[in-house]
C-alpha positions, 0 to 999 in steps of 0.5 A: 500500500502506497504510504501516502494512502496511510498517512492520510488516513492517520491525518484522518483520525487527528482531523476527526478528533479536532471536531470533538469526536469521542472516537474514530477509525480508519480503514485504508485499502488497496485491492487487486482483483483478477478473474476469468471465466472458461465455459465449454473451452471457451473464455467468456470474459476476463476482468481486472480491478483495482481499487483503494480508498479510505473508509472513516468511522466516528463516534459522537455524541452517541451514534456513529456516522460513516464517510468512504472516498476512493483515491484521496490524494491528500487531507483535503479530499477527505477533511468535508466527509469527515465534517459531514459526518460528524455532523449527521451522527450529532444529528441523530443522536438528539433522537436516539434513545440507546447510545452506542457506547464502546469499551476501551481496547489498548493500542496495536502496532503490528504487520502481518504478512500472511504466506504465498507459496506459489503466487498466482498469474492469470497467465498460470491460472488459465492454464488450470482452468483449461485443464479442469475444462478437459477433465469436465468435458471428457464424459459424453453426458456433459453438456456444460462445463464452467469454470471460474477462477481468480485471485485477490491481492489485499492491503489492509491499514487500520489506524484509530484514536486510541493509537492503533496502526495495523497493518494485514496484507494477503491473497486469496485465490478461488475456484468455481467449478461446475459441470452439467449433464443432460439425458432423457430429459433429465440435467443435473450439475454439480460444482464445488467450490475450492480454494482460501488465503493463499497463493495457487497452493489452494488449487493444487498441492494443497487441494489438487483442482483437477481431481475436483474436476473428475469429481463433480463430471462422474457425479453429475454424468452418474445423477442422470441415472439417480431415482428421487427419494421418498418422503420420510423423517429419517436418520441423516448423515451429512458430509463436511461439506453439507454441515459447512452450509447448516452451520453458516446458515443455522449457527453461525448467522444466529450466533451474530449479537446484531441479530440477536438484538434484533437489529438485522430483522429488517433485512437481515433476519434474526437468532432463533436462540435470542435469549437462551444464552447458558442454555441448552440448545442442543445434543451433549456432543454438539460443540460450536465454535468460530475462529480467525486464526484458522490457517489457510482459510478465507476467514483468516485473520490477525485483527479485524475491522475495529482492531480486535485482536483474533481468538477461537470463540466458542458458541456452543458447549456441550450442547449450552448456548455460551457466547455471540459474535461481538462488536466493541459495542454489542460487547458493552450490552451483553458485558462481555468482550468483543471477539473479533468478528468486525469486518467489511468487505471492503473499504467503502462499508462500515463493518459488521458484526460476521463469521469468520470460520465458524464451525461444529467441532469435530468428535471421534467417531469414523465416517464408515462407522457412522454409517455402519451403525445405521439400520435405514437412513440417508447420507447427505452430501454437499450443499447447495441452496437453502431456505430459512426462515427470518429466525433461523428456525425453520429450515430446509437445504437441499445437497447435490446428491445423496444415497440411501443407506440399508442395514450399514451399507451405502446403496441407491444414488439419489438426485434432487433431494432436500433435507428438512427440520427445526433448528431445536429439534435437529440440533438435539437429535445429533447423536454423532459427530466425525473424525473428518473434521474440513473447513469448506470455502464460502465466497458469497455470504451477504448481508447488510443494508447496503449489502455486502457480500464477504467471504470466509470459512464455514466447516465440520466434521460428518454429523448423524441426526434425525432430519425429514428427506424429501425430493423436490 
């Protein structure tokens, strides 16, 4: 990042203070951002951008006030934003009956410069794209191959009034695959999604991309032939990649305080658990935690958007509701400590109170035994689109395929299949918990008004639990 960018921010905070702020803090940014497209052998589009710019949050009299501008050149770009909004907080906190308050956090000098083994090229990641279009494209039942890929290269300052200057510089890469069937009448697509913070490591030695790409065209092509399931309430168990969807949608959007509080329910929804803090919400064996420091995942991080110092924070004990996902300010209302879960997706949002990698934590049992022990149920594999309800109560996910399992042995492949339940009933009926703890990469979670969409880490091990199954 250029140094005259963080030296106007630092002005920034000084400037803010002369107009009798209680507090103030900056965010300076500069992103690079490259990407492509390859469907059927053919690139589609290709895009790059770039962008920097200052995000400017105050606290006066109560209530806080926001100002963002691209590629200041100087104080003086950013001195009438400030001004204004200083004004418009003081302006509203005449009618505001609850006034934001924050605790006190000690200042933090530090740069973070997180790993790149193999850094990324549109040039080298095409070249992957290519082959993971070949490999789709091999069975003679795939009517459609896509592949997206791309790699963001970001430069985060953080300064504030209270001496903070923070400065976190990383890549993420990410890969979307998918590949589309079509016979008799029937389509079918699976896709995956791969990668995390990281340079081209994430799609190759770490995760090898073009076994993905096997992956999704010999399930996808094997769909075509797959029977619906019947309707029934049954013994489910999930994949990793499933539970990672359930817990980003039914634990980890509840666990934020905001929501709790009730102030996302106009656009964002609320917590089904509000009020059941040192509760039980679940079976004994259910164990629900959220952590920034979770290496390699796109929920990485050392400090988040208020200067928060990252730590694992764990939201479920044995099945008791212990803690939400904290700002500075929803810390101060529950009396807690803040937890690190601040962030915006970019430079020209205030930051709001979301995941990191939130995740059920594993337990000891193997895979092949959980299903071993089931006499008539169903495993669940891999997500992909939910309906939930405002509180997170009621919900149903559908997985990209599923088989049926008989007397502890894996039979019928089964297509177009949903899984549905309440959140209190499903949570009490888990009865096993893996060793096959993943970490699964989620690249579009959105929320807010404006809403940002954020990227981060959701995972688990393979659960068992009662759930109804159905067939669309």
């Amino acid at each position: 990042m250029e140094n005259n960018l963080e030296d106007i921010a630092e002005k920034a905070v000084e400037y803010a203070l002369t107009l009798g702020c209680q507090y103030c803090d900056v965010r300076a940014e500069n992103s690079k951002k490259q990407g492509f497209l390859i469907e059927n052998s053919e690139v589609e589009y290709s895009s790059t951008k770039n962008e920097q710019g200052l995000g400017i949050r105050v606290l006066n009299e109560g209530t806080w006030g926001f100002f963002s501008i691209s590629n200041p050149l100087s104080l003086d770009d950013v001195k009438q934003g400030i001004k204004d909004a200083v004004k418009t907080a003081q302006n509203y906190s005449s009618n505001k009956k609850h006034k934001s308050k924050i605790g006190n956090n000690n200042p933090v000098n530090q740069k973070i410069d997180f790993p790149v083994k193999i850094i990324p090229t549109m040039d080298k990641l095409i070249e992957i794209g290519y082959d993971c279009d070949k490999i789709i494209l091999q069975d003679k039942r795939i009517i459609k191959s896509h592949v997206s890929m791309g790699y963001n290269i970001v430069s985060k300052f953080f300064t504030n009034s209270e001496g903070s200057k923070i400065s976190q510089n990383f890549t993420d890469v990410i890969a979307n695959l998918a590949a589309t069937a079509y016979e008799n009448g029937i389509t079918q697509t699976v896709n995956i999604v791969e990668g995390g913070r990281g340079g081209i490591e994430k799609l190759s030695s770490e995760r090898e991309i073009t076994e993905t790409s096997k992956f999704i065209s010999n399930k996808a092509s094997q769909l075509i032939d797959a029977k619906p399931a019947n309707n029934e309430k049954a013994t489910v168990i999930m994949n990793p990649d499933f539970v990672a969807l359930l817990t980003h949608e039914i634990l980890g959007h509840p666990s934020e305080a905001d929501r709790v509080l009730g102030k996302e329910m106009a656009w964002a929804g609320g917590a089904w658990w509000s009020g059941k803090l040192n509760k039980k919400i679940g079976s004994d064996i259910l164990n629900v935690f959220d952590d920034p420091t979770m290496e390699g995942t796109l929920g990485w991080y050392q400090y988040d958007d208020e200067g928060n110092k990252a730590s694992r924070t764990n939201l479920v004990e044995d099945g008791i509701l212990t803690n939400h996902m904290q700002s500075r300010e929803t810390a101060e209302i529950f009396h807690t400590k803040p937890n690190a879960n601040m962030r915006a997706t970019s430079y020209r949002y205030m930051p709001l109170i979301r995941m990191a990698c939130t995740c059920i934590d594993k337990g000891d049992w193997k895979p092949e035994e959980m299903i071993s022990d089931v006499k008539h149920g169903y495993l669940i594999s891999n997500m992909k689109i939910p309906s939930i309800d405002m509180k997170r109560y009621n919900w149903s996910i559908s997985c990209q395929f599923a088989q049926k399992i008989e007397n502890g042995q894996i039979t019928d492949l089964l297509r177009d299949v949903i899984v549905l339940g309440t959140a209190p009933d499903f949570f009490r009926s888990i009865d096993a918990c893996g060793n096959d703890f993943t970490v699964r990469p989620i690249t579009n979670c959105g929320k807010g008004d404006p809403m940002q969409s954020m990227v981060m880490g959701n995972g688990g091990p393979s659960i068992r639990a009662s759930a109804t199954v159905r067939s669309v």
